[in-house]
Steps between C-alpha positions, in 0.01 A plus 500: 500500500671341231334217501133666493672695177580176396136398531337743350710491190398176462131555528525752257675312263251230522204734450724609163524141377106463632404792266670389200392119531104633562553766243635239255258228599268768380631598170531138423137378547404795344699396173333174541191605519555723190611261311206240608246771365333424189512803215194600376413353150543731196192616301347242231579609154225496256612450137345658227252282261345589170126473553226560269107557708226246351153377572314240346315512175364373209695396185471288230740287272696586188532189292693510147516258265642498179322293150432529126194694363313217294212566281130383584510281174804398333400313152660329209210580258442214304289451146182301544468478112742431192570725278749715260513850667388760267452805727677644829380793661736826572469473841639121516844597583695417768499783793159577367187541684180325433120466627325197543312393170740689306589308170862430506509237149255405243558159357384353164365075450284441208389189717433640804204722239350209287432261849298846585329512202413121531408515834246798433343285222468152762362732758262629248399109352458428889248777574330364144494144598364567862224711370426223256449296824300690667250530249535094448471439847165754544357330204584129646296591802222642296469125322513341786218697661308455229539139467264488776819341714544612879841499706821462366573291207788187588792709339615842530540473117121521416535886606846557398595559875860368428550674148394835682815464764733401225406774280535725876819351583647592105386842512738542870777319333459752182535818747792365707651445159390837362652650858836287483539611196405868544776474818786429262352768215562737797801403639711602133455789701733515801422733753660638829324305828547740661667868570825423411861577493718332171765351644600274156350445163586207349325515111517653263282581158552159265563289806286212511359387843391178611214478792740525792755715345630815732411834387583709798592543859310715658507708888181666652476820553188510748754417814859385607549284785788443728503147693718552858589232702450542853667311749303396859665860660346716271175374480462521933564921396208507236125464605317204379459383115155563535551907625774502255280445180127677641710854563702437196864559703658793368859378377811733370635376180811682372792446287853340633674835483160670686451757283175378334216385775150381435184439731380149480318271746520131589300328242469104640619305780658106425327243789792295494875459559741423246679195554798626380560827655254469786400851420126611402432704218333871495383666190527913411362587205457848342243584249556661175919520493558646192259800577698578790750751541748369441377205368622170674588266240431138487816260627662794733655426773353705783482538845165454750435662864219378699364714780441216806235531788534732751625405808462652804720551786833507339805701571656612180897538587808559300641138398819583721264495775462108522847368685684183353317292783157644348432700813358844563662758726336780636505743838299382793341772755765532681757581231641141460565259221266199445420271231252270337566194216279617214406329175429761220156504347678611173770677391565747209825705367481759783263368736476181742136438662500377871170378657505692789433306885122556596651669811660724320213663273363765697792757466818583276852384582859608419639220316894425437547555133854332489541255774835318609558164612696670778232627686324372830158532615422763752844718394409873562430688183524884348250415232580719170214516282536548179188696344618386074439180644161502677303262374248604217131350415699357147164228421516469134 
């Protein structure tokens, strides 16, 4: 009996220690398992982008240069005739405005009257002599006829044929005598050329001038012209010289501090490069400058804007928009990041111009108006778009 107690205690015993080994056999695998199981991922965050929505359209260049409003004709009036100057006229000041054929100076040359006076009286002995001729030369033939002789006699001389030309030819030297002299009668007058601004006078009454001496220097007032170089970039923004003169190009003149403008238009187109600067030249002129309000004086220093062509599908985006690798960011379908290179078209002081991927033309997108070097393509986004900043039709 005490043996079959003895037994059983035993079996018992090793059921206990069976339990606990299967029980912690159990718990063990169980841990392993637990710690073999993957946890699930945590959410994707999306970081938030400033954005601004664009879609393609057409814009056109801003170019400004900056020259020198030059007259049309800039002259050193010179005196064609000596003289002593006897008379000025009131209006031959300097600052003073003056039309053409104005007189300006009289001068006096007792000379310059007596070879008129002589050649009046050779022109007069030439139109004598050659009438004289004539009369010889009818009555030559008249002899001759009645001579009973037929053809033409051995020398010209019988008829006077050669006394006739030379009488002709003195009577054409006697007017281009008479007009010579006529010419320098006249020009003891000096006169404006043209409509005129003074710019210097340089006589005086008493002085005495020789032919050649300078009277005046003199600025017209019928246009000012401003010459603009142009280098190879700006011309590829304008439309051809040929589009540029037939429609007259509307160009803004105004002063350096911008507070006086003018309307002018391109004026003439240089065919060639300068060697030097390997720019081409453009010319604005503007009609009439001292009847403008304000009037734009001669030798200011101004600035020019030229409209370009219009281009068409453009994006026009803030400057910040272009990243220091010259790429373009904006938000794919799905709410990710991607990115273009991009040259730009042009650029002003607000505004870059992107020529937007033919794929991309037939809707708008959100594009990154301040992108980092730091981010990837394909990053989830929170796009914040920024409404100041939508892009605007701006073309000049």
């Amino acid at each position: 009996m005490k043996r079959l107690y003895q037994w059983i205690t035993l079996a018992l015993a090793l059921l206990v220690i069976g339990s606990v080994y299967l029980y912690i056999s159990k718990a063990l695998e169980a841990q392993k398992n637990k710690v073999r199981q993957p946890r699930p991922a945590a959410p994707e965050q999306a970081m938030d982008v400033g954005v601004i929505r664009v879609l393609p359209a057409q814009h056109a260049a801003m170019i400004q240069v900056s020259g020198i409003a030059e007259p049309h004709y800039a002259l050193t009036l010179t005196s064609q005739v000596s003289g002593k100057v006897v008379k000025l006229a009131k209006t031959f000041e300097k600052g003073q405005r003056v039309n053409q054929g104005q007189l300006l100076a009289t001068l006096h040359n007792t000379d310059l009257t007596s070879t008129l006076a002589t050649a009046k009286n050779t022109l007069a002995n030439a139109v004598l002599t050659l009438k004289e001729e004539e009369r010889q030369e009818q009555q030559s033939i008249a002899e001759w006829k009645a001579a009973g002789f037929s053809g033409q006699p051995d020398s010209d001389l019988v008829l006077r044929k050669p006394q006739l030309a030379a009488a002709k030819a003195q009577l054409a030297a006697a007017k281009a005598a008479l007009a010579d002299a006529e010419d320098d009668v006249r020009n003891t007058q000096i006169r404006a050329p043209f409509d005129a601004l003074i710019v210097t006078r340089l006589i005086a009454p008493g002085s005495y001038l020789s032919a050649g001496s300078e009277v005046a220097t003199l600025y017209s007032t019928d246009r000012v012209e401003v010459n603009l170089d142009l280098a190879h970039s700006d011309w590829q923004k304008l439309p051809d010289a040929n589009e540029l003169i037939k429609q007259h190009w509307p160009a803004q003149i105004s002063s350096m501090d911008g507070r006086q403008q003018w309307r002018g238009s391109v004026l003439a187109v240089d065919m060639h490069i300068d060697d030097t600067t390997r720019m081409r030249r453009l010319v604005v002129s503007l009609e009439r400058p001292l009847e403008q309000s304000p009037p734009l004086l001669p030798g200011a220093f101004v600035n020019v804007k030229l409209q370009g062509k219009p281009i068409d599908n453009l994006w026009q985006l803030p400057n910040s928009a272009l990243s220091q690798k010259s790429e373009i960011w904006y938000i794919s379908d799905d709410q990710r990041l991607a990115t273009f290179a991009a040259t730009p078209r042009f650029v002003d002081e607000k505004y870059v111009y992107i020529d937007v991927p033919e794929q991309m033309r037939d809707k708008a997108y959100q594009v990154l108006t301040h992108p980092y070097n730091s981010y990837l393509p394909g990053s989830l986004v929170n796009p914040q778009e920024n409404q100041n900043s939508a892009s605007e039709d701006t073309t000049p």
